[in-house]
C-alpha positions in Angstrom: -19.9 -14.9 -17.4 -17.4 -16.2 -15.2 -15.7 -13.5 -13.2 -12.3 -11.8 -11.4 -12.3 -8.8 -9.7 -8.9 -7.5 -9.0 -9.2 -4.7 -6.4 -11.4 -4.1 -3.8 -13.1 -1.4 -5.3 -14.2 -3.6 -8.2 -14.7 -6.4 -5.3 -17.3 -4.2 -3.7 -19.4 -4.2 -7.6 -18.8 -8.0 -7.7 -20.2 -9.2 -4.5 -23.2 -7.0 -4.6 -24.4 -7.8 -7.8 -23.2 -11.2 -9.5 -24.1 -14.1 -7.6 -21.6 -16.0 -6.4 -21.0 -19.4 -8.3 -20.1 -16.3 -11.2 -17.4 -15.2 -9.3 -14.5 -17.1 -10.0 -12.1 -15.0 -7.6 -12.1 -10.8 -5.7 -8.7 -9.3 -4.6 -7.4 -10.1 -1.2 -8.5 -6.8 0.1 -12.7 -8.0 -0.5 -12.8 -9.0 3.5 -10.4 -6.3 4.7 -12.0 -3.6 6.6 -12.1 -1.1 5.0 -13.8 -3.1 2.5 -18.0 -2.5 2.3 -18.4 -6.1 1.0 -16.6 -7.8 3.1 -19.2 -10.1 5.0 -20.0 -11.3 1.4 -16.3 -12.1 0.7 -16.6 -14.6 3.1 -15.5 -18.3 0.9 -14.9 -16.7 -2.3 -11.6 -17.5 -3.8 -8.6 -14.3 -3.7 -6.3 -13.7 -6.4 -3.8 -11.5 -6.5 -3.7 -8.7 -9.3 -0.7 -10.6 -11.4 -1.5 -10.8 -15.2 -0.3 -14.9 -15.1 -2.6 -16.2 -11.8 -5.7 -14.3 -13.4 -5.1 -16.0 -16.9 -5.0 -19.1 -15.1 -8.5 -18.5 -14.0 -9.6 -18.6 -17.3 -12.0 -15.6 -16.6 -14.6 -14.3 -19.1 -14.5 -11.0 -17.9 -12.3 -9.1 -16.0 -13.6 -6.1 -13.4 -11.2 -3.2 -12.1 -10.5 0.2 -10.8 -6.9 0.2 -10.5 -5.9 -3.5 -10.3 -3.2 -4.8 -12.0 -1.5 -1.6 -13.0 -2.6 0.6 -15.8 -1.6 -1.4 -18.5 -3.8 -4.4 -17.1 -6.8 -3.5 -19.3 -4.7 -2.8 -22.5 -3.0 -6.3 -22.0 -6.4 -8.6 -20.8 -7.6 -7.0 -24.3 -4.9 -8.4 -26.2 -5.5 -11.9 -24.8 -9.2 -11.4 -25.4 -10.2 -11.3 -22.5 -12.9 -7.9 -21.9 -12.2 -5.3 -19.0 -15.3 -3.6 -17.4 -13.5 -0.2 -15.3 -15.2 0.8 -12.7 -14.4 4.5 -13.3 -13.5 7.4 -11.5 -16.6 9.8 -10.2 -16.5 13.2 -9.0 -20.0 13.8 -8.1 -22.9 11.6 -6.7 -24.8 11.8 -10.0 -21.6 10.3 -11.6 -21.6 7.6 -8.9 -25.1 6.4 -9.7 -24.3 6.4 -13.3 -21.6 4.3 -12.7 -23.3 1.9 -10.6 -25.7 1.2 -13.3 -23.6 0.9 -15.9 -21.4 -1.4 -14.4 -24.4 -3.4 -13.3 -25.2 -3.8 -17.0 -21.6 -4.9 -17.6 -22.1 -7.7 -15.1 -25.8 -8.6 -17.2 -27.3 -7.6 -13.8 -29.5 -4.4 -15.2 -32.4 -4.9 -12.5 -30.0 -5.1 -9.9 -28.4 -2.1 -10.7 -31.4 -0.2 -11.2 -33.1 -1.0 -7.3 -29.4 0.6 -6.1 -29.8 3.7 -7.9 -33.6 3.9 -6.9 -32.8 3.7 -3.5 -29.7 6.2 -3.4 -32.2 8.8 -4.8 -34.6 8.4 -2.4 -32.5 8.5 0.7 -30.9 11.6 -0.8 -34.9 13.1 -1.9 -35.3 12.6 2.5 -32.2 13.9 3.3 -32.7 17.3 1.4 -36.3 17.7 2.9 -34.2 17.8 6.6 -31.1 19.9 5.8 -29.2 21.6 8.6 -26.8 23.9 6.8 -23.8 23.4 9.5 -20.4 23.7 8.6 -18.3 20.0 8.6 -14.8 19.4 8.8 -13.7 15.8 8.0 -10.7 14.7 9.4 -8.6 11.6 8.9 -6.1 10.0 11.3 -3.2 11.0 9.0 -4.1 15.0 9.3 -5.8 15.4 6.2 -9.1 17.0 5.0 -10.4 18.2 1.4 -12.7 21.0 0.2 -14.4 22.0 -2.9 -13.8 19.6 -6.0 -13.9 16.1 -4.0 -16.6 13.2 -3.7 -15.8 14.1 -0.1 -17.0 17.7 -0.6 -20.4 16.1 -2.4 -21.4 13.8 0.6 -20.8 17.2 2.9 -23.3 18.9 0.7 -25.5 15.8 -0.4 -26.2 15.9 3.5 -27.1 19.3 3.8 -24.2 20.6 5.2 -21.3 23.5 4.3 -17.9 22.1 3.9 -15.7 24.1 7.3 -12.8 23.7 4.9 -13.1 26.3 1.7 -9.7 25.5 0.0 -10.4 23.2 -3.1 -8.5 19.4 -3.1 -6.9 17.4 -0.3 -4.9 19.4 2.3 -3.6 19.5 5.9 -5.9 19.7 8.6 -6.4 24.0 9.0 -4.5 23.9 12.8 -4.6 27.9 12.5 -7.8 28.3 11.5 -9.1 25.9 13.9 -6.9 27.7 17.1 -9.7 30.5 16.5 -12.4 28.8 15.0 -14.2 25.7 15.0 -16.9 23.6 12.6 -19.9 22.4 14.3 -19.2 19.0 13.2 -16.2 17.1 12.9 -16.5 13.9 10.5 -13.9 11.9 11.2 -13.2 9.2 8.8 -10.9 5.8 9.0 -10.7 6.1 13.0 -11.7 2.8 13.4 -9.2 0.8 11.4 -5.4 0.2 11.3 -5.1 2.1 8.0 -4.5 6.1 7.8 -2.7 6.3 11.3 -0.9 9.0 11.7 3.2 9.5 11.8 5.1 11.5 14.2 4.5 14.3 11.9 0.4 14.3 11.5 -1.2 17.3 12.1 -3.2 15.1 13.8 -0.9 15.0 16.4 -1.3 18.5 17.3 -3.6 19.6 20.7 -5.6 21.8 18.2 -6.5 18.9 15.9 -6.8 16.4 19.3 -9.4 19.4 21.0 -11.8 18.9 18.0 -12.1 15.2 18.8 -13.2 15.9 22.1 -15.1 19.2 22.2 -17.3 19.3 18.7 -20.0 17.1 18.1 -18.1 13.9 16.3 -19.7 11.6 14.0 -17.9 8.8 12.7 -17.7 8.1 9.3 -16.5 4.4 8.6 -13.8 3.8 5.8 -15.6 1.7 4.0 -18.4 3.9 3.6 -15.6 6.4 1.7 -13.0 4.0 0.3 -14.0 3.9 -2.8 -16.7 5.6 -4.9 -20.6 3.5 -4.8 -23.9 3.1 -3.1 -21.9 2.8 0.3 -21.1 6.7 0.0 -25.0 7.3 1.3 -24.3 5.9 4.6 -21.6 8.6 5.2 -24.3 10.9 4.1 -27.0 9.8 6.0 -24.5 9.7 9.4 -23.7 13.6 8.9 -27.2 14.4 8.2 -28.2 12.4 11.4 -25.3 14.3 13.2 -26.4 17.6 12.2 -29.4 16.8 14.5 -28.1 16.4 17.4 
């Protein structure tokens, strides 16, 4: 199969697992930074998520998470031309289902299966050292998330208790924080140009800025987080190795 990926979520399924004289074109995100794939990018052709460039591809398959638009998959149908979704996961457990079936999708079964072998061995080592210390990820733009997130799983996949107990994506707790702190901050998407905060950001705020300097930080790449896949165990394994410290 000959194929184009058309965001760089799918990109990141693409260039670890199809080889790449398959790969007809990824997204232009697949050597941005935040992107986990993106030494691989490296000479692969771009394309940009328009129904007319990919048809001119001539692909055999097409590979997305939100590429396109949501009536991309409906439409590449109707020109025969198959979709594989990557899928949306809420839990770890989802995540390694997905991998391997999307590995299958791509005729790349073996591949996919060595992925999910490793991701649950690294999580068997990481339960047998578990800290139990509260976390509270943080974000250049102010935000943060509790119970009911992939975020929340890689807290707890590492052994730790989530500092923020409200469920979904939130503000940064500046009260809470004023009288009491985490143990660890994870601090996620500091080191690119995406995420940055407005004049507005809670992350503005000497409450939010003291956490950065006084807790023990670990940082937590963007591309580890992005997007839901193997990658996600490296955030894991960073807030487990924080927790020792």
């Amino acid at each position: 199969m000959r194929i184009v990926s058309l965001d760089y979520c799918a990109d990141q399924y693409v260039l670890k697992f199809v080889d790449k004289d398959r790969i007809l074109a990824v997204s232009p995100d697949a050597a941005r930074d935040f992107s986990y794939m993106q030494d691989a990018a490296g000479g692969v052709p771009t394309v940009r998520p328009v129904a007319e460039d990919v048809l001119l591809l001539k692909p055999d398959l097409v590979v997305r998470s939100y590429g396109g638009g949501p009536d991309a998959a409906k439409f590449f149908a109707e020109v025969g031309i198959p979709v594989l979704d990557i899928g949306w996961a809420p839990d770890l457990k989802t995540v390694m289902s997905n991998i391997q079936r999307v590995a299958d999708g791509l005729d790349e079964h073996e591949r996919g299966a060595e992925v999910v072998t490793r991701m649950e061995t690294r999580l068997q080592e990481i339960a047998q050292q578990a800290e139990g210390k509260s976390v509270l990820y943080m974000t250049p733009a102010g935000v943060t998330t509790g119970p009911g997130t992939l975020v929340h799983e890689i807290i707890t996949a590492a052994g730790l208790e989530n500092f923020q107990t409200q469920s979904g994506w939130r503000s940064i707790p500046l009260e809470e924080l004023a009288y009491r702190q985490p143990d660890i901050i994870g601090a996620a998407f500091f080191e690119t140009l995406t995420n940055h905060p407005d004049a507005w950001s809670p992350m503005k705020h000497p409450v939010a800025l003291k956490q950065l300097s006084d807790e023990t930080v670990v940082p937590l790449k963007g591309a580890w987080t992005s997007c839901n896949g193997w990658f996600l165990m490296d955030a894991v394994e960073a807030l487990a190795e924080g927790a020792k410290e």
